[in-house]
N, C-alpha and C positions, 0 to 999 in steps of 0.2 A: 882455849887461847883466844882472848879477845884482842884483836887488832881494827885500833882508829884511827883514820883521816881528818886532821881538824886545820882548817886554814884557817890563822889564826889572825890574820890583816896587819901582820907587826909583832914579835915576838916581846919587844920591848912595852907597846904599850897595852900588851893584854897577858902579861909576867901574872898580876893579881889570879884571874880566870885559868890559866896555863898551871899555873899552882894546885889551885882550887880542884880544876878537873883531875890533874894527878893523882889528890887524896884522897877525892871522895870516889873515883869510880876504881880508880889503880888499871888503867889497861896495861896487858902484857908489851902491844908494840903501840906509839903511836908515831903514824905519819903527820906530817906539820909541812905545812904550804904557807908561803909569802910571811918568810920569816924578816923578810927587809932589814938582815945586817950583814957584815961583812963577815969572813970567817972567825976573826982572829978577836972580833968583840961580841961572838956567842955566848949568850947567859949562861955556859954548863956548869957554872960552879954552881949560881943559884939552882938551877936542874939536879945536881948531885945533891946540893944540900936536900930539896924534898925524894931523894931514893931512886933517882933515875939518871941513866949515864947515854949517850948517845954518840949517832956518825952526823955530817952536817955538810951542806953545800950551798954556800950563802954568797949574799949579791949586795952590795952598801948599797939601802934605798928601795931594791926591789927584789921583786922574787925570793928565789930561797926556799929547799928543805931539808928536810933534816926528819931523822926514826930516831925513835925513845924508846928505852927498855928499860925495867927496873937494872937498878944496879949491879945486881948479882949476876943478871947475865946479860952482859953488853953485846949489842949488834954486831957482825963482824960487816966491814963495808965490804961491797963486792965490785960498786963502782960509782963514778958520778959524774953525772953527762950522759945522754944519747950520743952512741954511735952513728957515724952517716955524715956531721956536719964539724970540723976539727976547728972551724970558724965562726962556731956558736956562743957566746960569751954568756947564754941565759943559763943561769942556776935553776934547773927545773926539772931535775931527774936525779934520786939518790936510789941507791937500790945494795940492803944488806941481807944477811939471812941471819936468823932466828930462831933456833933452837928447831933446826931441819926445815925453815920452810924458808922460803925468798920472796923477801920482801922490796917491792919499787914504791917510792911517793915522789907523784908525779904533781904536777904545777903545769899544768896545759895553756898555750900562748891563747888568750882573752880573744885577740882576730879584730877587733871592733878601732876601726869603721869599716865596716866591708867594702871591699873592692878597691881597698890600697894594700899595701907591701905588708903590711899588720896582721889582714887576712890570707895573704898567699904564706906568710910564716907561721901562721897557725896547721895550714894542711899541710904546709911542708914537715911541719915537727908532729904531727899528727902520723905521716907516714912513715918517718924514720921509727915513732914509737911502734909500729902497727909490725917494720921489719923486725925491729928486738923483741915484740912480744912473739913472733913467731919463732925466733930461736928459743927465748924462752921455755916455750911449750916443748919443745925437744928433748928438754934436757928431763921429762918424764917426771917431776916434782912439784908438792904443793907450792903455788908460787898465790900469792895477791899482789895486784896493782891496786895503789889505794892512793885516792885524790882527788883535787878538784880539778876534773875535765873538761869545763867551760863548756859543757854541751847538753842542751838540754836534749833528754830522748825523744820526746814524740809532742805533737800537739794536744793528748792531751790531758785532761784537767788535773790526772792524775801526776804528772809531771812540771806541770806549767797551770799558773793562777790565770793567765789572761796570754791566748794566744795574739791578741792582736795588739798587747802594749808590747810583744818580742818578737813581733815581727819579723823586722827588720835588722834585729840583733845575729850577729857572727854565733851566737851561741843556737841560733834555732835554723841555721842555714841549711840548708838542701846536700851541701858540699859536706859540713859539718857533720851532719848525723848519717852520713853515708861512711863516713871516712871510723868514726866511733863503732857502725854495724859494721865496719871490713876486720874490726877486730873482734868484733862478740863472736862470728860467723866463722874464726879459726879456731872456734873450740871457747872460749872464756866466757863463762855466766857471771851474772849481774845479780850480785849478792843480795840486794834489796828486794828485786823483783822476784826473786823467788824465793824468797818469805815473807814478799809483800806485792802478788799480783794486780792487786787492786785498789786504789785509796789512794789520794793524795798522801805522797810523802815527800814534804821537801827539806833543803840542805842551806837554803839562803834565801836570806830576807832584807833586801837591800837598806840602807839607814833614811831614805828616803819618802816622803809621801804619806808615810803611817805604815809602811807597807807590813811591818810587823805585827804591829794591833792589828793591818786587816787578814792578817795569816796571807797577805799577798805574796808569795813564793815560789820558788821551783826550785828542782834537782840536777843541781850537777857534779854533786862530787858523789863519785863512784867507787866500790869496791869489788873488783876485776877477779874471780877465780881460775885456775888451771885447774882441767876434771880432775887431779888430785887432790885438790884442794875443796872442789868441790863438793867432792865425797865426803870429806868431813864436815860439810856446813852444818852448824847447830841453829844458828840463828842471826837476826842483820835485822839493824833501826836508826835511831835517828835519837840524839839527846838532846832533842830540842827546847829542852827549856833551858839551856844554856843560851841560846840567844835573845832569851831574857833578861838577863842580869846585867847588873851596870855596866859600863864601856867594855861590851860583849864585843867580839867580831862580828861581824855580817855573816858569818856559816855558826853551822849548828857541827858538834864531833858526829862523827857518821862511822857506825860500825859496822865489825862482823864477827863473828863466833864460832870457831873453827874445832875439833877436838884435837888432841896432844896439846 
């Protein structure tokens, strides 16, 4: 069971790419970040027409995700929104299950500029995520959180091209990667790093500077297992040449490979 994360920066204008990856790789689930449309003007009919049917939780303009399944067996939703906040309007959390396993694509609040209201809503939705991933775990089943986490892990090179161009970015904050270990450390591995301890492997390459041509990059979108889930790891990478191609998103799909 291959299950991918791909933040797509707009569901509308990366439809071409969004297609293309459907047919050429065919994952079983994928999670889909910053679909930036409303619900009711979601592409699923062009989705159905290339063999894929899905659940969606979308935002006019921002945010937004949504899981894809081939058609034949559609995601059941199990819910949409974090718990914790009834006064949260961000589309940033859909969570269905998948032929026995349970699936979250998360869309983690960006933080930047630190040390305004931006940044205290990112730890704030960080911890309500950290309260659900703990019930989660309870419930004793293969579960993935799959997404773009806005956090980079560590300083470094493996993680992060230039620590001192991210400084000062909300994604490499002190607050940040403590709040991201408060989750690793209730039990959830880090599907890349353990089949990929060592090596730069990154997930985005901003449109920016060249930063593409210079492989300038880092990792943030993450795929989160539950030791059941774990136990079936096969294998987790990166299709990075997808952010190669014309009016690519700025991420690359990021996966992982699970048995059943």
């Amino acid at each position: 069971m291959r299950i991918v994360t791909y933040n797509l920066n707009g569901i509308r204008a990366r439809m071409p790419r969004l297609i293309e990856y459907l047919e050429e790789r065919k994952p079983d689930v994928l999670c889909l970040q910053e679909i930036k449309c409303a619900d009711e003007v979601f592409p699923i009919e062009d989705l159905r027409a290339a063999g894929y049917d899905g659940v969606w939780h979308g935002q006019k303009g921002f945010n937004g995700v949504a899981i894809l399944t081939p058609a034949a067996a559609p995601p059941t939703l199990r819910r949409t929104g974090l718990p914790g906040d009834p006064d949260d309007t961000h589309s940033r959390y859909i969570e269905a299950e998948v032929n026995g396993v349970v699936i979250g694509s998360i869309y983690l609040p960006n933080g930047n500029p630190v040390g305004t209201e931006k940044f205290a809503y990112k730890l704030a939705w960080f911890e309500r995520l950290r309260e659900h991933s703990s019930a989660l775990l309870a419930e004793e089943r293969p579960i993935v959180l799959a997404g773009d986490w806005n956090v980079i892990p560590t300083d470094s090179h493996d993680d992060v091209f230039s620590v001192r161009a991210m400084r000062h970015d909300a994604l490499m904050q002190p607050e940040s990667r403590a709040a991201f270990r408060r989750i690793l450390h209730h039990g959830w591995t880090d599907a890349i790093r353990a089949r990929h301890p060592e090596g730069p492997v990154y997930t985005f390459w901003d449109y920016t500077a060249g930063c593409w041509q210079r492989d300038a990059g880092f990792r943030i979108d993450h795929l989160l297992l539950s030791p059941f889930a774990a136990d079936r790891l096969l294998d987790a990478g990166v299709d990075k040449d997808y952010r190669g191609r014309e009016k690519a998103s700025d991420h690359a799909p990021t996966w992982v490979e699970i048995e059943g």
